[in-house]
Z-matrix of the N, CA and C atoms (Angstrom, degrees):
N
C 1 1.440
C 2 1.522 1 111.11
N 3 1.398 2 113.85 1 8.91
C 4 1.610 3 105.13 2 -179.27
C 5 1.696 4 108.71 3 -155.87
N 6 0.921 5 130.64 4 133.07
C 7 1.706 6 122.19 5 168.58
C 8 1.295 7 127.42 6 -110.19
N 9 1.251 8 126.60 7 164.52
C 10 1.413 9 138.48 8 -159.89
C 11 1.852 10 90.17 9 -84.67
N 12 1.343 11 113.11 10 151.72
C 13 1.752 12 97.00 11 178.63
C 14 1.874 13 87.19 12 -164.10
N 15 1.499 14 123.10 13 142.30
C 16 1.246 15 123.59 14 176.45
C 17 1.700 16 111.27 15 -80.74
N 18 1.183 17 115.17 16 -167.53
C 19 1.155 18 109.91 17 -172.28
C 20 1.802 19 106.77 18 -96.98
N 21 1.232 20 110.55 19 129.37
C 22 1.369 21 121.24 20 166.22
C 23 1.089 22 145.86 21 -117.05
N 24 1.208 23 110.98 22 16.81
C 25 1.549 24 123.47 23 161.28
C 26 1.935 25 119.25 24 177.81
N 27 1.539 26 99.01 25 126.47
C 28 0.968 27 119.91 26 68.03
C 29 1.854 28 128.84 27 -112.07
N 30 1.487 29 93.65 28 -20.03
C 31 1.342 30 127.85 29 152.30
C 32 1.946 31 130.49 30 -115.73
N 33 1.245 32 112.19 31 136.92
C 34 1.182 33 127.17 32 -163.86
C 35 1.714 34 96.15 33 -72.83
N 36 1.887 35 121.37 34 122.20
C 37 1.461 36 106.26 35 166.23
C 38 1.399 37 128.47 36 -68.27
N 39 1.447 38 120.30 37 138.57
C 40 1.421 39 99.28 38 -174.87
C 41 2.025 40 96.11 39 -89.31
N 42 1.373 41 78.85 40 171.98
C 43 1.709 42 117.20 41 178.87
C 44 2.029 43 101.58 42 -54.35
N 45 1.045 44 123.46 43 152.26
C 46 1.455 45 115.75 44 -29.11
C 47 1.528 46 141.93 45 -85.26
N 48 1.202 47 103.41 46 132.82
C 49 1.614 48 103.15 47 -163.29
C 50 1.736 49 107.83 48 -95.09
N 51 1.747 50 130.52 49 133.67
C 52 1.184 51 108.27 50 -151.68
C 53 2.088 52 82.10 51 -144.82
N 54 1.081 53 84.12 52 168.01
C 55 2.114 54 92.35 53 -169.30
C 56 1.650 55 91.62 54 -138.55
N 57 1.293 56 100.71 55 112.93
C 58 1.859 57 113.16 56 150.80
C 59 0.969 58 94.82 57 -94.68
N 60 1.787 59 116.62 58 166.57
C 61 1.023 60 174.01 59 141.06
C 62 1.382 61 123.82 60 -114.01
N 63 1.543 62 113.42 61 116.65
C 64 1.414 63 115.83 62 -162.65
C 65 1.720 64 80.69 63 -109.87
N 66 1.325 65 122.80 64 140.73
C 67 1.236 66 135.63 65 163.78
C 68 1.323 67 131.94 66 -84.63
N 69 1.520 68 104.00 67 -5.39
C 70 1.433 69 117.77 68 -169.38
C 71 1.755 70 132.09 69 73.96
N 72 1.221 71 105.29 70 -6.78
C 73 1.647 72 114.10 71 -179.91
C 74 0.992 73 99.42 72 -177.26
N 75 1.596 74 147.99 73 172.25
C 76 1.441 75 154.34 74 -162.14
C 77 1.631 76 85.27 75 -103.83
N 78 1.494 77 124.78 76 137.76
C 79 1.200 78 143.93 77 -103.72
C 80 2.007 79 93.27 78 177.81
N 81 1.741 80 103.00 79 116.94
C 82 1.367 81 110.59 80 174.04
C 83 1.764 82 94.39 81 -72.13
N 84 1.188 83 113.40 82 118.29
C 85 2.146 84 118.04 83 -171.84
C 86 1.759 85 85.04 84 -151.38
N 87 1.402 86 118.85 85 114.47
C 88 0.929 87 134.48 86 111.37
C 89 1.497 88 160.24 87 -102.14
N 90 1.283 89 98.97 88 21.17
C 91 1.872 90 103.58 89 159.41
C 92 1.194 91 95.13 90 -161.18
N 93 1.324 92 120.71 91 -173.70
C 94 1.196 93 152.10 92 -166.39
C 95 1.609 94 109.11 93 -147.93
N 96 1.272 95 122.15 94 124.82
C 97 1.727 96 128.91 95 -158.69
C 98 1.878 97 77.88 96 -120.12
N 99 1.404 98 116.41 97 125.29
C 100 1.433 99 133.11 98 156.80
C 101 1.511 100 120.79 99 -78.08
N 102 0.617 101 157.67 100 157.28
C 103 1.663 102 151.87 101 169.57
C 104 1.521 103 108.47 102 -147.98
N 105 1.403 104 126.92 103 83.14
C 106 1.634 105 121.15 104 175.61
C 107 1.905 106 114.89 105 -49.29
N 108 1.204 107 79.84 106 162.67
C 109 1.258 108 108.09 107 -153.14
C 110 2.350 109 75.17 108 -84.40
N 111 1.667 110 106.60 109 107.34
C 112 1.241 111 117.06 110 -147.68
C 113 1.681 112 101.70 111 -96.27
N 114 1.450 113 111.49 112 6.44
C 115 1.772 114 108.73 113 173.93
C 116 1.725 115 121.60 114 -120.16
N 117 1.817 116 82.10 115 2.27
C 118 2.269 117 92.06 116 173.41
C 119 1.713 118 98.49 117 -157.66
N 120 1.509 119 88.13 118 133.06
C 121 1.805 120 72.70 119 155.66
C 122 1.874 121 127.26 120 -82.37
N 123 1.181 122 93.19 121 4.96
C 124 1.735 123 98.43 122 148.73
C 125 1.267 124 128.54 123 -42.49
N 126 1.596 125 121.47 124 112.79
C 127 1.272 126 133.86 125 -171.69
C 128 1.792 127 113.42 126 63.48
N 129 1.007 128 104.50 127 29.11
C 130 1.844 129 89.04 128 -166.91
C 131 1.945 130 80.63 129 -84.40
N 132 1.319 131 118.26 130 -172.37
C 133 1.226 132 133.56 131 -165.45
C 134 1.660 133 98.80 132 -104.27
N 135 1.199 134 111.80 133 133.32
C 136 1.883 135 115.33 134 169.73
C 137 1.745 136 116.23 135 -101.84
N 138 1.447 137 101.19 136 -73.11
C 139 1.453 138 106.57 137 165.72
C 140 0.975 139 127.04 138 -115.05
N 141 1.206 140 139.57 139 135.83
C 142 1.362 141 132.63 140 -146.13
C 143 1.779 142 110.50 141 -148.45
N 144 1.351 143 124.53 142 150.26
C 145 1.251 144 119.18 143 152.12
C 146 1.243 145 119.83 144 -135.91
N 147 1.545 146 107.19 145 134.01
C 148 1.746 147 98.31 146 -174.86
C 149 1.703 148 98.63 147 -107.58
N 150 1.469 149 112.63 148 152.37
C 151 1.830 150 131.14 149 179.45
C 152 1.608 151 97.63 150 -127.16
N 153 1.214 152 94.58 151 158.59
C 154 1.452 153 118.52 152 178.82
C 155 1.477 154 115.16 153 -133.94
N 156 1.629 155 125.01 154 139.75
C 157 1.667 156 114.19 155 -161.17
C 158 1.629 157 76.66 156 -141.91
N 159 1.181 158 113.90 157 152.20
C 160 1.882 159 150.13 158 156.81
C 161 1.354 160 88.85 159 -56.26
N 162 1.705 161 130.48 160 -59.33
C 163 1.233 162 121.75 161 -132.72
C 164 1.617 163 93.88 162 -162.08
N 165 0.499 164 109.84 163 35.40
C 166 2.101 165 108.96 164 161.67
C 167 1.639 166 91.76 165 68.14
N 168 1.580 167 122.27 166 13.61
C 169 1.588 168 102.13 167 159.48
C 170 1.401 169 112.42 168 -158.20
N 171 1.373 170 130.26 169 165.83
C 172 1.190 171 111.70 170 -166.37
C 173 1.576 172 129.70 171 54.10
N 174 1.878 173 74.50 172 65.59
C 175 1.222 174 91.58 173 -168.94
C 176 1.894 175 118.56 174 -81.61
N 177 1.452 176 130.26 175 171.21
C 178 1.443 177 107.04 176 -173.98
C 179 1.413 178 83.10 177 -145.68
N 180 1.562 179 122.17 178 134.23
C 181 1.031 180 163.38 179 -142.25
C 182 1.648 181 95.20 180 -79.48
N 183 1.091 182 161.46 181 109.63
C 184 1.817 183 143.04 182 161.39
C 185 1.545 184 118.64 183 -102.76
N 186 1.516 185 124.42 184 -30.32
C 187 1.393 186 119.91 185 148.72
C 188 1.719 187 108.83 186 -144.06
N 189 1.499 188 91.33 187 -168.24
C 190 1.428 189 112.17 188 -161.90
C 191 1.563 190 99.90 189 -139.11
N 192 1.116 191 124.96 190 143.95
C 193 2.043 192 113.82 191 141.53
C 194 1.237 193 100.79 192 159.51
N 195 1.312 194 94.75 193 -136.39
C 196 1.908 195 102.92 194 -167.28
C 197 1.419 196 111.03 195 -144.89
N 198 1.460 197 143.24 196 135.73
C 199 1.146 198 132.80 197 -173.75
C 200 1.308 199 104.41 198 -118.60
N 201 1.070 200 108.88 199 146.41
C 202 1.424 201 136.05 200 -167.74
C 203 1.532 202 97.99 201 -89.78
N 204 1.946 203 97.36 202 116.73
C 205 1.254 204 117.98 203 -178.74
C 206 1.869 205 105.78 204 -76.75
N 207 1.877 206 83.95 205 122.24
C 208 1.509 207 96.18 206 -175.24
C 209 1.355 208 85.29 207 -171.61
N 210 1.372 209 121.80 208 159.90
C 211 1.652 210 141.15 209 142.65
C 212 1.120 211 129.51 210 -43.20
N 213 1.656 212 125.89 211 -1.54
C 214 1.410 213 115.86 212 -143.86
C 215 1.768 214 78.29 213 -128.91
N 216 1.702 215 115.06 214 158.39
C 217 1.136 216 115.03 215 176.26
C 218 1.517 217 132.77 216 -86.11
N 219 1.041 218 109.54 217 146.95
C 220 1.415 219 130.87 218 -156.00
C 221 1.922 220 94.27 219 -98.05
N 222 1.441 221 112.70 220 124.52
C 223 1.057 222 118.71 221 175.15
C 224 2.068 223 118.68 222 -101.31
N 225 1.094 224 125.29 223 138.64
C 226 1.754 225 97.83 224 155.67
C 227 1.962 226 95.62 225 -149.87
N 228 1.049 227 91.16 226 143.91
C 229 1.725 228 96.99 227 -174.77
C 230 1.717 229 103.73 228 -108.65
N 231 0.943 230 128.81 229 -172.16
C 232 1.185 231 155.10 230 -149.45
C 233 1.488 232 134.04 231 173.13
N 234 1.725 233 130.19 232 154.17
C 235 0.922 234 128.95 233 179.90
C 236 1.967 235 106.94 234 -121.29
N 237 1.006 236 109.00 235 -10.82
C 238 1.609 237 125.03 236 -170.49
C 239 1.422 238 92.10 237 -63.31
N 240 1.604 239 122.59 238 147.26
C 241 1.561 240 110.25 239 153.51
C 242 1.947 241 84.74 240 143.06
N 243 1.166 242 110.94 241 -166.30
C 244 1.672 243 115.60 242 -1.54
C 245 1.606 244 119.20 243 -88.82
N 246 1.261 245 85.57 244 105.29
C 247 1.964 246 91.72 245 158.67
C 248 1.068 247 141.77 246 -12.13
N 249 1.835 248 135.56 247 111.58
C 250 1.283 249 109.60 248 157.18
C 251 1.797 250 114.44 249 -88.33
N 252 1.197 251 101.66 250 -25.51
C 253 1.978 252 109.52 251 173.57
C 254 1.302 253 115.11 252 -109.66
N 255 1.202 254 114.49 253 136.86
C 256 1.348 255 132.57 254 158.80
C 257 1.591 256 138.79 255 -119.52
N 258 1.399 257 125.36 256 108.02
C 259 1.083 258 138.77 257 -137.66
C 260 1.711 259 101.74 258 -118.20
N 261 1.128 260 98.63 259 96.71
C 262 1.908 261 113.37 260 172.94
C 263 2.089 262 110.05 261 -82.48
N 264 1.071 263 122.91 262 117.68
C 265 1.431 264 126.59 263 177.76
C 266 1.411 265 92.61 264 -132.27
């Protein structure tokens, strides 16, 4: 019922714009489920890389690419972890 959205006015942020999630303790996380933003392709995500950190630093890289602009959700899994942060750019 609500989405993540950067800032757009009074000025638009530029790229790259990136979303942690701190989990609170290192956390069994292997994927991350995307869900576009399902009434514009406004702001949905193109290329993207998501990292994973022990501890909010040193962070380690788990994928890379580009998602295919559509409504429908975007999956990517991983073996890195277990995670307490996860960092979408």
């Amino acid at each position: 019922a609500t989405f993540w959205h950067t800032a757009w006015a009074p000025e638009q942020a530029q790229p790259p714009h990136s979303l942690e999630i701190d989990l609170g303790r290192p956390r069994t996380v292997i994927g991350l489920r995307y869900t576009p933003r399902p009434d514009s392709p406004n702001g949905r995500f193109g290329g993207y890389r998501l990292e994973v950190s022990e501890a909010g630093y040193d962070w380690t890289e788990v994928s890379t690419g580009t998602w295919t602009n559509t409504d429908q959700p975007q999956v990517v899994a991983w073996t890195a972890g277990p995670p307490r942060e996860v960092r979408l750019e």
